[in-house]
N, C-alpha and C positions, 0 to 999 in steps of 0.2 A: 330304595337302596339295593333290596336283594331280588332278585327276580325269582317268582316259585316254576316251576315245573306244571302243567295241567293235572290236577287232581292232589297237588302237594301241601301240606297244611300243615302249618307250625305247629309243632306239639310244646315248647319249650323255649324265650328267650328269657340268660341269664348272663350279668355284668359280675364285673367284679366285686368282693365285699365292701362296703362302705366303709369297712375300718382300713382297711385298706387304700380306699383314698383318702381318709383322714390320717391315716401315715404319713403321705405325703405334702398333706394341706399343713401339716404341724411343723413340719419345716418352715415353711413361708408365713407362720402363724409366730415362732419366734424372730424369724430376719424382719417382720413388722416390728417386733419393739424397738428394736435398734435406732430407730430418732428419738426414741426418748432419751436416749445417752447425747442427743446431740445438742442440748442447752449444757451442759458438762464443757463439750468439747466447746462451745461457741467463746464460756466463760474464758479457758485457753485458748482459744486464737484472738480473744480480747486483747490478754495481758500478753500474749507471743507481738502484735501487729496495732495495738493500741493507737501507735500515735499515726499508721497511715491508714484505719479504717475508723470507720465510726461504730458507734453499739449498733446502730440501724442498721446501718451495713450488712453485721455480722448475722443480726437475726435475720435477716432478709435473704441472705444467702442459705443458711441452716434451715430457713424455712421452704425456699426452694428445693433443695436436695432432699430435705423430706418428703415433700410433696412427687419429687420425681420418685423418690426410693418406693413409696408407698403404689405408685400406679405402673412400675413397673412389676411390683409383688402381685398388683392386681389383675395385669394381665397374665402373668406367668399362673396363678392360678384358676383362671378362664382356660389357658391352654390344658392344663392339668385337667380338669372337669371336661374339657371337650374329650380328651384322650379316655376320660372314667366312663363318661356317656357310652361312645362310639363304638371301645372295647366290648364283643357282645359274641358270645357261643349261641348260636341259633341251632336248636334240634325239631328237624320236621320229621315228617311219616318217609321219607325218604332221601336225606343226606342230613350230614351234620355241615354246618358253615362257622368256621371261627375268622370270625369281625377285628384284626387289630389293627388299630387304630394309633401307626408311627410317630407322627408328629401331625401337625394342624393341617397339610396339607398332603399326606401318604397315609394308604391304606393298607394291608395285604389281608388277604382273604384265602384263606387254605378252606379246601370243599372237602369232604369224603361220603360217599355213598354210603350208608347205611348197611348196605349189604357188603362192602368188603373190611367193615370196622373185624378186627382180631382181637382185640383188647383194649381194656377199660380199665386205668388204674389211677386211682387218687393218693395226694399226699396231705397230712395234714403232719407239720412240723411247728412244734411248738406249743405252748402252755395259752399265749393268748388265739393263737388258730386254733384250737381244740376248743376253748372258751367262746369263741365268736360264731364257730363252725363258717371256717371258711378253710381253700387249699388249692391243690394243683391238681388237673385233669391232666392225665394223658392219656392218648388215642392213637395205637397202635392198626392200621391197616394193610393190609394184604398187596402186597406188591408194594407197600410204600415204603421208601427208604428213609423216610423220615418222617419222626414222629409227633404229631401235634401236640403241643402244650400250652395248654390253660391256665395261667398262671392266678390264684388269689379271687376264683370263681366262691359265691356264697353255697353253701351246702351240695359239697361236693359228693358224697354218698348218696343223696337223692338224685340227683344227676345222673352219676352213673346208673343208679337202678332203671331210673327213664329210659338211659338209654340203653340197655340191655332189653329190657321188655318192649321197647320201642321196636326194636334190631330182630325180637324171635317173634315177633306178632306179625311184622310187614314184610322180612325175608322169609319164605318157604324152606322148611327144614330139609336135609338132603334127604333123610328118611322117607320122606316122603313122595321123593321124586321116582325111587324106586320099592315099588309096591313089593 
C-alpha cells in the first residue's frame, strides 16, 4: 500500500482507539434491536389488515425486513471496520504518512517529511479519552498551509514523544551545520 523510500523503515504504525470504533459500532448495535419491536408492530398490522392478509403473511413479511434490516447493519458495519482498519498514521525514520481511509473506495494520504514537521501537538478532550488514553494529533509543518490531524489515534503522548525524538535523531541539528 505505501511505498518506502531506500533505506526508510517504519518506526511506528498506529489506528485509531478501539473505543473509538466501538462508539460507532454501538449505534448499529442498538438499530439491531429494532426487529425485536417488530412482532409488536406485525400484531398491529394484524388487527390494522386482518381480513386481507393472513398471520403468515404478516410474519413472513416482518421476517423479511428483518432479515433485510439486519444484513444491511451488517454490511454498514464491515464498511465501518474497513474505514477503522485502513485509517493509519504511519511514522518512519524519514516522513510521517497519514492513511485516511474516506469511504470503502477513497483514500487520501497527506506525507510530511520528518524534517520540515514544526509542531506536535495532542488533544485529549474528555473524561472517557483521558480514561482510555486516546486523542487528536496535530502536525504542524513548515511551509504547510495546512495542518494534519489525527483524529481518536491510541496514546497520543507516546506518539508525539516518537515523534520528536524520531525528528532530532534523523534530522541534523542546525548547530551543528555550522561549527
Amino acid at each position: 500500500m505505501i511505498d518506502l523510500h531506500p533505506e526508510e523503515k517504519i518506526v511506528l504504525v498506529v489506528r485509531r482507539h478501539w473505543f473509538v470504533f466501538l462508539g460507532e459500532v454501538f449505534a448499529l448495535i442498538l438499530a439491531a434491536l429494532l426487529p425485536l419491536a417488530f412482532p409488536i408492530f406485525s400484531n398491529y398490522l394484524y388487527d390494522l389488515g386482518g381480513k386481507y392478509l393472513a398471520q403468515s403473511q404478516i410474519i413472513a413479511v416482518t421476517t423479511f425486513v428483518s432479515a433485510a434490516w439486519l444484513l444491511l447493519l451488517w454490511v454498514i458495519f464491515f464498511i465501518i471496520f474497513t474505514n477503522y482498519y485502513l485509517d493509519t498514521l504511519i511514522v518512519t525514520n524519514q516522513r510521517i504518512i497519514d492513511v485516511d481511509q474516506v469511504n470503502l473506495f477513497a483514500r487520501d494520504i497527506a506525507t510530511a517529511p520528518l524534517g520540515s514537521v514544526q509542531d506536535v501537538k495532542i488533544e485529549i478532550l474528555g473524561i472517557l479519552a483521558t480514561m482510555f488514553n486516546y486523542g487528536n494529533l496535530h502536525l504542524q509543518t513548515a511551509g504547510g498551509d495546512k495542518e494534519i490531524v489525527i483524529r481518536g489515534i491510541q496514546n497520543p503522548e507516546y506518539v508525539k514523544k516518537l515523534i520528536m525524538s524520531t525528528h532530532q535523531s534523523e534530522v541534523p541539528s542546525h548547530n551543528s551545520a555550522h561549527p
